[in-house]
C-alpha positions as CSV (number, residue, x, y, z in Angstrom):
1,X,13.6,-8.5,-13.2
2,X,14.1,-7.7,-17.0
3,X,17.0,-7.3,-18.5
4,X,16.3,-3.5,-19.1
5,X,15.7,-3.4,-15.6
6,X,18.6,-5.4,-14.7
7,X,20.6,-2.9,-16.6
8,X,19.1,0.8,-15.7
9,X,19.8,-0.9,-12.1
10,X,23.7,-2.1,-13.5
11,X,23.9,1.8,-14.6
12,X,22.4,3.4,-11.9
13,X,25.0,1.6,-9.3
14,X,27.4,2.7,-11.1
15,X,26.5,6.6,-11.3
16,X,24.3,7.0,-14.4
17,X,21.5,9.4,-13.1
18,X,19.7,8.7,-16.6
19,X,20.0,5.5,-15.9
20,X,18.1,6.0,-12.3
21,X,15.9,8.0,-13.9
22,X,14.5,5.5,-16.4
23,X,14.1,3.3,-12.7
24,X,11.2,6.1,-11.3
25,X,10.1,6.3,-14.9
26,X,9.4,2.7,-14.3
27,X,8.1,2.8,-10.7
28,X,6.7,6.1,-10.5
29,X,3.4,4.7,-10.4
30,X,3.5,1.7,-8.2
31,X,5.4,4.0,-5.4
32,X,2.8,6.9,-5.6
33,X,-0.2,4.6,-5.7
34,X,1.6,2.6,-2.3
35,X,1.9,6.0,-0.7
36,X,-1.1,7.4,-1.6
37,X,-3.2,4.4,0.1
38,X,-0.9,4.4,3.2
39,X,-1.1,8.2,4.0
40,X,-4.9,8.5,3.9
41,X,-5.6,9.2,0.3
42,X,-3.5,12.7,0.3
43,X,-2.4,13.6,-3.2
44,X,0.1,16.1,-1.8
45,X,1.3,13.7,0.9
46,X,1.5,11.0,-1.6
47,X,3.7,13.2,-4.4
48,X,5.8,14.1,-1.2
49,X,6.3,10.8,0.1
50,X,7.0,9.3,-3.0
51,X,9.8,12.2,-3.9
52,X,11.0,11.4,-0.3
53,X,10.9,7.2,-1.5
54,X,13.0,8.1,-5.1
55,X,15.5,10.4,-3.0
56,X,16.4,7.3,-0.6
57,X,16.8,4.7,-3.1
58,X,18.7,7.0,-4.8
59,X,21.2,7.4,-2.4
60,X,21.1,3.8,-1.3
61,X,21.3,2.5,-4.8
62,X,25.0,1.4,-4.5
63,X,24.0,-0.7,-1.4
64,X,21.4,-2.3,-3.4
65,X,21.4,-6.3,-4.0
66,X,20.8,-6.9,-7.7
67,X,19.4,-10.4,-5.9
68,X,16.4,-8.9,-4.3
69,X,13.3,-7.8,-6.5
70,X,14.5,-4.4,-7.6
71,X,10.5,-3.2,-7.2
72,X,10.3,-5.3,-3.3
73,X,12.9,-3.3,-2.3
74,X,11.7,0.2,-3.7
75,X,8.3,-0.1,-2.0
76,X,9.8,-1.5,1.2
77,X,11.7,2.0,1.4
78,X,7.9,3.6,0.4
79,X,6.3,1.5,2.9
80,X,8.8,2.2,5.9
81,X,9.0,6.1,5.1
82,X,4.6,6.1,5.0
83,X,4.8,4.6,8.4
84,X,7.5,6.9,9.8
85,X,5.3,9.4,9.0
86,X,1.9,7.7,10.4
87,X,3.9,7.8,13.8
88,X,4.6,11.5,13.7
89,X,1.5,12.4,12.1
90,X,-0.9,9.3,13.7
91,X,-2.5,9.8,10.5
92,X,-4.9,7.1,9.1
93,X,-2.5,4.8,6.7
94,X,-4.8,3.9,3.8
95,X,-7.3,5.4,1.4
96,X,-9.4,2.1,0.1
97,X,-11.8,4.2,-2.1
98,X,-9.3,4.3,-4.6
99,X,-8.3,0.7,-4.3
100,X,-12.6,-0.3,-4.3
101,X,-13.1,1.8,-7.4
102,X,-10.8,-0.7,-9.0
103,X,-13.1,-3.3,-8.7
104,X,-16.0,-1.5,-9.8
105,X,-18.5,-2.7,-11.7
106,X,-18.7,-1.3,-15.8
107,X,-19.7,2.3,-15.2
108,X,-21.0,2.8,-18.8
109,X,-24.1,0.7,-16.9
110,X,-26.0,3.0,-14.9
111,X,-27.0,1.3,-11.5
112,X,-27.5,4.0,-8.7
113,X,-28.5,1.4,-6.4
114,X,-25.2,-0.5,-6.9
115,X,-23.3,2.9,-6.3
116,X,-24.8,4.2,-3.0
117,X,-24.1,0.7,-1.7
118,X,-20.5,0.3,-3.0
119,X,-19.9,4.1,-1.3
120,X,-21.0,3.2,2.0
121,X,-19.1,-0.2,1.8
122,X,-15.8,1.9,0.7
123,X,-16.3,4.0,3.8
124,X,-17.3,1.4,6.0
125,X,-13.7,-0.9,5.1
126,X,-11.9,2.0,4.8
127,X,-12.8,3.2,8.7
128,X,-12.3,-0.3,9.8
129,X,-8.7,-0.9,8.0
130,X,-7.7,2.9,9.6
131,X,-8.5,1.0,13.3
132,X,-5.4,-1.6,12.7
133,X,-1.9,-0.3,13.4
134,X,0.7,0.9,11.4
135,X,2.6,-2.4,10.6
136,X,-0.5,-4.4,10.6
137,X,-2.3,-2.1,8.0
138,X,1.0,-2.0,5.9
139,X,0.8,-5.7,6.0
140,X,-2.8,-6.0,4.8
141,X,-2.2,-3.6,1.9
142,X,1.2,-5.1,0.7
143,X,-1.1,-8.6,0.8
144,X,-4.4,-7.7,-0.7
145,X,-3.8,-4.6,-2.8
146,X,-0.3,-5.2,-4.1
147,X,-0.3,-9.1,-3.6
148,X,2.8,-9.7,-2.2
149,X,4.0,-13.1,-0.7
150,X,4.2,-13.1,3.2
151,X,8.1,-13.6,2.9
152,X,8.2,-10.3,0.4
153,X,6.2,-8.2,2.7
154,X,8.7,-9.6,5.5
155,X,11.0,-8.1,3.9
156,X,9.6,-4.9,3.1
157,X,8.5,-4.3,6.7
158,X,11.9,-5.8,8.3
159,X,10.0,-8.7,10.2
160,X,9.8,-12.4,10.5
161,X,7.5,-14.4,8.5
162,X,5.8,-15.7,11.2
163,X,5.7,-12.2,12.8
164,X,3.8,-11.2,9.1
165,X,1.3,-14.2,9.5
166,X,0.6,-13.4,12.8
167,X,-0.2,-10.0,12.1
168,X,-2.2,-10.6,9.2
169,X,-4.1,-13.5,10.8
170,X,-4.7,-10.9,13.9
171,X,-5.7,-8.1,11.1
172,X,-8.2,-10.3,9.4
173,X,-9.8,-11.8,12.8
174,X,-10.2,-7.4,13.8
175,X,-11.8,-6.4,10.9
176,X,-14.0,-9.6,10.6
177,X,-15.4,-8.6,13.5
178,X,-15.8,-5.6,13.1
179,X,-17.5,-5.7,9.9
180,X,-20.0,-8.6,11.2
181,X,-20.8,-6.2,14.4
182,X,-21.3,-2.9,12.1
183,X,-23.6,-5.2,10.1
184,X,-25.6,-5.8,13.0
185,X,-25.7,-2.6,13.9
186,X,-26.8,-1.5,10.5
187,X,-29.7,-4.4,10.4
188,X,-30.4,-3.0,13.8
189,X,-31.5,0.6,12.7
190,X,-33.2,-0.8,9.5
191,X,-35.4,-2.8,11.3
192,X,-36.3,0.4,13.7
């Protein structure tokens, strides 16, 4: 943590809404983009869930440990609130196109080929990650998108670390093969 970070925390715990206000100035992004992959690519959702994150932390700051990654703990309350509301909505959880698009390849380079291809890949993962389960699917994003340590996701998602490994192993082993049998399928109806 910085030491303008350490202190807007310092402040904050100690009632300075400025102060707290500097912290979603700081996180505004990182919260938004966690909630935006977990609730399915919904701007409004995403807006409203992140609101919903600031609101928590807010009210929790006093019970904050200055020990603990300020921004582990922020998006732990994002990533618990996006799966609360996967369970009430049974919503799909992430939104990879955005995530994908990061990787992209230089668009100032036409290739028209190289985008039809990348679209149907972003669909293709992005229907496979929605067939994993809440916790599992939080796991995989905390781990591939925001590359958080197995312990740090533990602690975001209030499990074990063998309980994370576990899941992710399971997670990885799913969409393997589901990838290599929609593959198949796909060579399948090319050859016909």
């Amino acid at each position: 943590m910085s030491s303008m970070e350490a202190d807007l925390v310092r402040r904050a715990q100690d009632g300075d809404d400025e102060a707290f206000a500097g912290l979603v100035d700081l996180y505004q992004r990182p919260v938004y983009n966690l909630c935006y992959r977990m609730l399915g690519g919904s701007e409004q959702a995403a807006e409203d869930a992140a609101q919903e994150t600031f609101w928590r932390a807010y009210q929790a700051i006093r019970r904050y440990d200055p020990q603990r990654s300020f921004a582990t703990w922020i998006l732990s309350i994002a990533a618990h609130y996006c799966i609360d509301q996967q369970r009430k909505r049974r919503l799909p959880l992430a939104d990879l196109d955005e995530v994908l698009e990061e990787t992209a390849p230089d668009p100032h380079i036409p290739n028209p080929e190289h985008t039809v291809a990348q679209t149907e890949q972003q669909r293709a993962l992005h229907a496979l990650l929605n067939t994993l389960g809440p916790q599992d699917k939080a796991a995989v994003i905390l781990r591939y998108w925001y590359d958080y340590s197995e312990q740090e996701i533990a602690n975001s998602l209030n499990l074990s670390v063998s309980a994370v490994k576990s899941r992710l192993h399971r997670a990885r082993l799913k969409l393997a093969e589901q990838w290599s049998a929609a593959e198949q399928k796909h060579a399948a109806v090319e050859r016909i």
